[in-house]
C-alpha positions in Angstrom: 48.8 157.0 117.8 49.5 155.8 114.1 51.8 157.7 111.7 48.5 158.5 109.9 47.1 159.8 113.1 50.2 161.7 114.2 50.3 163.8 110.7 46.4 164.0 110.8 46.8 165.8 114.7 49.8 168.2 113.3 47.5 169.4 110.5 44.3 170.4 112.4 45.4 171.2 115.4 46.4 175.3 114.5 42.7 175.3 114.0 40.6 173.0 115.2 42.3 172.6 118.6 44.2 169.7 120.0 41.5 168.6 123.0 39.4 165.6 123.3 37.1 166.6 120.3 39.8 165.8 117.6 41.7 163.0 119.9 38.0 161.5 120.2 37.5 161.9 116.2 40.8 160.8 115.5 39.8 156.9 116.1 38.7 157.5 112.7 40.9 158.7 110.5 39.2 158.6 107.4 36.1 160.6 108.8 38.9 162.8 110.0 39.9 163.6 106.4 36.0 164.1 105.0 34.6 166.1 108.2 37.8 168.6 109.1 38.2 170.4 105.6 35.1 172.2 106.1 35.9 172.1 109.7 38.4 174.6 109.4 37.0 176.4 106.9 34.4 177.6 108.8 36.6 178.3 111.8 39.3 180.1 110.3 38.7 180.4 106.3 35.4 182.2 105.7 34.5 185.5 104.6 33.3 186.4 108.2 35.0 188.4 110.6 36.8 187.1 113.6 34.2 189.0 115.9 31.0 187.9 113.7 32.7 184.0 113.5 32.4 183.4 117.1 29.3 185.7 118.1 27.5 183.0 115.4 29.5 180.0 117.2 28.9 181.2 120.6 25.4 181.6 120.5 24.7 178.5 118.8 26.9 175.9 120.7 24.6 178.0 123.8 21.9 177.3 122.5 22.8 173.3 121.9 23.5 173.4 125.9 27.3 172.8 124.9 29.5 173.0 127.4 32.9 171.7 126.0 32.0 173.9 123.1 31.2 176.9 125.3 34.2 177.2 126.8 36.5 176.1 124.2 35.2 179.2 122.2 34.5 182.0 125.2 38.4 182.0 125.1 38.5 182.1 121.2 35.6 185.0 121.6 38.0 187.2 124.0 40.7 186.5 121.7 38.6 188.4 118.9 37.4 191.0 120.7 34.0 190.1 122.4 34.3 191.3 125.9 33.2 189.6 129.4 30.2 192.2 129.2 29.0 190.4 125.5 29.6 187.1 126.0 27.6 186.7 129.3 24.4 188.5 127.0 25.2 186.1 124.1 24.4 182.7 127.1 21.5 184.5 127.9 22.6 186.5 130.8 22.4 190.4 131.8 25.3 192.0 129.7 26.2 194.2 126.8 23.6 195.2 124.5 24.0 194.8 120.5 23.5 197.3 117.6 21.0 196.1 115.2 23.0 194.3 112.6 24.8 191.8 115.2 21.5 191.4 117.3 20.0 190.0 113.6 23.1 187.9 113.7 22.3 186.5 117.2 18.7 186.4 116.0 19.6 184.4 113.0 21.1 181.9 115.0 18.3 181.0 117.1 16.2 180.7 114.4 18.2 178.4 112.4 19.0 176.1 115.6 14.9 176.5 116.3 13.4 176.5 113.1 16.1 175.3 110.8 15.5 178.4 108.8 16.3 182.2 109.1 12.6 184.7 108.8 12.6 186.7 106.2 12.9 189.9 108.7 15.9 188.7 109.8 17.4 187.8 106.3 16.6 190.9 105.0 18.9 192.6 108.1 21.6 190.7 107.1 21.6 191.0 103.6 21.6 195.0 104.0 25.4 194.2 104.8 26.4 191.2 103.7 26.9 189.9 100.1 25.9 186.1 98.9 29.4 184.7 100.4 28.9 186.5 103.8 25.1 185.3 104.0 26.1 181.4 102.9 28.5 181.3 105.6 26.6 183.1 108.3 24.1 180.5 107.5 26.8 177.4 107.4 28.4 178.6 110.8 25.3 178.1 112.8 24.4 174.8 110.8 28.1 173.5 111.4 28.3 174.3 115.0 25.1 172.5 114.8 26.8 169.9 113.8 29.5 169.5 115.7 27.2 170.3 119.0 26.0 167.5 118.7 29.0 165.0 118.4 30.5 166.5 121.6 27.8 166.3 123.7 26.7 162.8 122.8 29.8 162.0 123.6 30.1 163.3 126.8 33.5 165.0 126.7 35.3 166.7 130.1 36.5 169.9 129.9 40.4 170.5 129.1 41.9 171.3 132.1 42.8 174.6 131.5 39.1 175.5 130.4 37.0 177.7 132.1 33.8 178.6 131.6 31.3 181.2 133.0 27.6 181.1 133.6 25.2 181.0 131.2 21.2 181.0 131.3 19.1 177.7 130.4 18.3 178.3 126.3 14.5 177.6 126.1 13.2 175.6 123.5 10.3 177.2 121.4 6.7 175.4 121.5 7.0 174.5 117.8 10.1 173.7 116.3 8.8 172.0 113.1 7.9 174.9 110.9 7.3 173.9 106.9 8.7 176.6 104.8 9.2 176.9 101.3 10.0 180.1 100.1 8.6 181.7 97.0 11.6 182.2 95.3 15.5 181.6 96.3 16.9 183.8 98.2 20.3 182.8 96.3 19.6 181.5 93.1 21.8 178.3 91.8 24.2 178.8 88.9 23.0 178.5 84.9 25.5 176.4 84.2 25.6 177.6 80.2 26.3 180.9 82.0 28.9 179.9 84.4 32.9 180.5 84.1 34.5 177.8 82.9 36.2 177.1 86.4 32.5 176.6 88.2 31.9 174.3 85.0 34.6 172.0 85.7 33.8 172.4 89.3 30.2 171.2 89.1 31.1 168.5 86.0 34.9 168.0 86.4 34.6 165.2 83.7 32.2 166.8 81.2 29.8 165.2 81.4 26.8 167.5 80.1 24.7 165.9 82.9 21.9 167.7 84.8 23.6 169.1 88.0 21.0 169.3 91.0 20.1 173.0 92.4 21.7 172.2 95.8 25.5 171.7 94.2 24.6 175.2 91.6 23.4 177.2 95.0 26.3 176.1 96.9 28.6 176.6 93.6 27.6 180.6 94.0 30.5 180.5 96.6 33.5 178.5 95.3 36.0 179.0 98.0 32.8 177.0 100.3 32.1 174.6 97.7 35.4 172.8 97.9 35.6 171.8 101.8 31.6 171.1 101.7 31.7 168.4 98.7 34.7 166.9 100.5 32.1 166.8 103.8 29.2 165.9 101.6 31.2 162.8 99.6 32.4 161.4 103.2 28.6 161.0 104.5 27.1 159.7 101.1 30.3 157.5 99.7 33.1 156.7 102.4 31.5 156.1 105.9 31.1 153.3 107.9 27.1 152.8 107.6 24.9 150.9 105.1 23.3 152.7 102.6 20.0 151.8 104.4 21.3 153.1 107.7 22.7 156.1 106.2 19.4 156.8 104.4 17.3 156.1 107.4 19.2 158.8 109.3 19.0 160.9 106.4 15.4 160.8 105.5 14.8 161.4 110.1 16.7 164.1 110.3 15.2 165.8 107.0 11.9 165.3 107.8 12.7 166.6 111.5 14.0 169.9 109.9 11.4 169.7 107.7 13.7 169.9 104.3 11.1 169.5 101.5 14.5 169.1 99.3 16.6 166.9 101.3 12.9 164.7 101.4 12.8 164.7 97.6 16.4 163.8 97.3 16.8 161.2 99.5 13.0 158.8 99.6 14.5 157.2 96.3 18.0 157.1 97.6 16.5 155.1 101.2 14.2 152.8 98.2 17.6 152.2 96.4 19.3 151.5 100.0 16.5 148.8 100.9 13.6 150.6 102.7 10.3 149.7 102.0 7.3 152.7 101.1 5.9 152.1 104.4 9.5 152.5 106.1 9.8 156.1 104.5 5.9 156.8 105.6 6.8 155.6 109.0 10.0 157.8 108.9 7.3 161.1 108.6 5.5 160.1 111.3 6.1 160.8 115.3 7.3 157.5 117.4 8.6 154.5 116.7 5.8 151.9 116.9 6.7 149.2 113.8 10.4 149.0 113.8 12.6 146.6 115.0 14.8 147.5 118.3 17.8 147.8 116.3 16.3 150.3 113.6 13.9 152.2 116.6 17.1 153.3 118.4 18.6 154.9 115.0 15.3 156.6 114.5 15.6 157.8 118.1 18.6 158.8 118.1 17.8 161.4 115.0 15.1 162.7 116.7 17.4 163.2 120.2 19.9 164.9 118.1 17.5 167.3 116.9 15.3 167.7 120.3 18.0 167.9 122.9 21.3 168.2 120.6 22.8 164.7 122.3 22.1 161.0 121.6 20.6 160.1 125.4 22.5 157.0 127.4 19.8 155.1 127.1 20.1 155.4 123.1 23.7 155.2 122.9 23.6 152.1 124.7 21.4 150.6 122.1 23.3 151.7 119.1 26.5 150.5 121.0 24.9 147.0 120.5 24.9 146.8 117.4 27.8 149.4 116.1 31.9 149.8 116.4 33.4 153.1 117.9 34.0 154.5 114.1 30.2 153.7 113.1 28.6 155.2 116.2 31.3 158.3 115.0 29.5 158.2 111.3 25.9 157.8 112.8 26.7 161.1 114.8 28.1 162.9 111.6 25.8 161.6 109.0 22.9 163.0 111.2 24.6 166.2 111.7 25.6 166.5 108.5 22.0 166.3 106.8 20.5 168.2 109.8 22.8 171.5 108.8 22.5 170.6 104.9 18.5 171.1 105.8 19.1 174.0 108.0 20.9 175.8 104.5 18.3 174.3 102.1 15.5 175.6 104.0 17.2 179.4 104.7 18.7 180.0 101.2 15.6 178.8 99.5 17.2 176.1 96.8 14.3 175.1 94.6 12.8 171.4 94.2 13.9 169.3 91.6 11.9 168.7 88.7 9.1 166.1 89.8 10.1 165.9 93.0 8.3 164.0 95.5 6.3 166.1 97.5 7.1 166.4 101.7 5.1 164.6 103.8 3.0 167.3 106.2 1.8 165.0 108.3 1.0 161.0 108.8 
């Protein structure tokens, strides 16, 4: 390993581990920087507890059929507290039953991995107990796991040797995964920034700028101690990987649609015009299938759609993209994806409202 890559291990290893997920990751250092931050916050920095942390973790890396996952965190779970007796019910097995607030939890996560939004029966649960911070990173737990869910698998990684890892049941899918839904009103409405501190002010417009900041970056600016780690995540995707801006936005737009994100939609059809796609390219990226793209794009759209279906980029898939990408793009396909999927996951579930003339999300083709 490099110097950069020695010093890059020796900082987020106490957290993130030291296994074949961050040596795997670590071919790219500079996606290293941009993804860990928030990484670790959610692993170790967050307003959850311990217990709650992995309960989210577990049940969502089980429900994205994660194996290395699994049994990197059952140990992490027992470390906390969950017993044998819990963490079989969490993978679906006969075990320990839950009181009402950590079976909304569990419930919660399903959703979110299902739907990419929490019901408002379940929301309301939660919100009996937790504040805004404790909801926002409930809701980023199960979309970052998402996340990352989906890099190992595709990947394919072994097992450390020391893991174990005990049986779990099959996670079934739901019949309809693409559910539209635009709330009324935010569940957690986005900062007035004439009314904001004059800290959140310099973090929203750290050169004073007087611009218009978008209602994503004022929601997520309701928790500042989240807001840090996530922009360093967000910037990576949109500024510092790997990808053309049309790749990048093709991926985008996909996974957005997938999750059906009216907001991410609205942001990003301009940004993938900008980037080089045509009008009939975005209408194409709303519509099931692949018929009128090339190869090369068809396996990008494929992959987006494999990520969210099955929570792995098949062989087949990989193969193409391996054609036509290095080892530190394939990486950046994998996190841009990922990335946008759990930004829609926390759009959808905390309710952030459209833009002023937005464009509005495509239904159906």
């Amino acid at each position: 390993m490099t110097d950069e890559q020695r010093a890059l291990q020796a900082s987020y290893q106490p957290t993130f581990g030291d296994g074949a997920d961050l040596r795997t990751l670590l071919i790219h250092p500079e996606l290293v920087k941009g993804v860990l931050p928030f990484a670790n916050y959610i692993l170790a920095e967050s307003t959850l507890t311990p217990r709650h942390r992995e309960l989210l973790i577990l049940r969502t890396v089980w429900r994205a059929r994660s194996d290395y996952l699994w049994a990197k965190h059952q140990g992490r779970g027992t470390a906390v507290g969950l017993t044998a007796q819990e963490i079989a019910a969490i993978g679906g097995r006969p075990g320990a039953s839950f009181d009402p607030f950590e079976a909304a939890l569990l419930r919660a996560a399903d959703e979110l991995h299902e739907h990419s939004f929490v019901t408002e029966e379940t929301w309301q649960v939660l919100a009996r107990r937790y504040g805004v911070h404790e909801l926002m990173d409930a809701t980023f737990t199960v979309a970052e796991m998402t996340m990352v869910a989906g890099v190992v698998n595709s990947l394919r990684l072994d097992l450390e040797k020391a893991w174990t890892t005990t049986e779990r049941a099959m996670p079934q899918h739901s019949s309809n995964r693409e559910i539209a839904v635009q709330l009324p009103k935010p569940r957690i409405e986005p900062v007035v920034l004439a009314q904001a501190t004059p800290d959140i002010r310099q973090m929203l417009d750290p050169s004073g700028s007087g611009r218009n900041i978008a209602a994503v970056y004022r929601t997520f600016a309701q928790h500042p101690k989240l807001y840090a780690p996530r922009q360093i995540l967000s910037e990576y995707i949109r500024t510092k990987s790997t990808l053309s801006p049309r790749v990048r936005e093709m991926l985008i737009l996909r996974i957005g649609w997938r999750c059906r994100s009216a907001y991410e939609w609205a942001a990003h059809s301009p940004a993938g015009r900008r980037a080089g796609l045509t009008d009939e390219q975005i209408r194409m990226l709303a519509r099931p299938g692949y018929d009128g793209w090339s190869p090369a794009d068809a396996a990008l759209v494929r992959a987006a759609d494999e990520l969210f279906d099955d929570d792995a980029i098949s062989d087949a898939t990989w193969a193409a993209l391996d054609g036509q990408f290095d080892d530190k793009q394939l990486l950046d396909v994998l996190i841009t994806t990922g990335g946008y999927r759990m930004v829609s996951m926390v759009l959808n579930t905390l309710g952030v409202p459209a833009e002023p003339n937005s464009e509005r999300f495509p239904l159906s083709n």
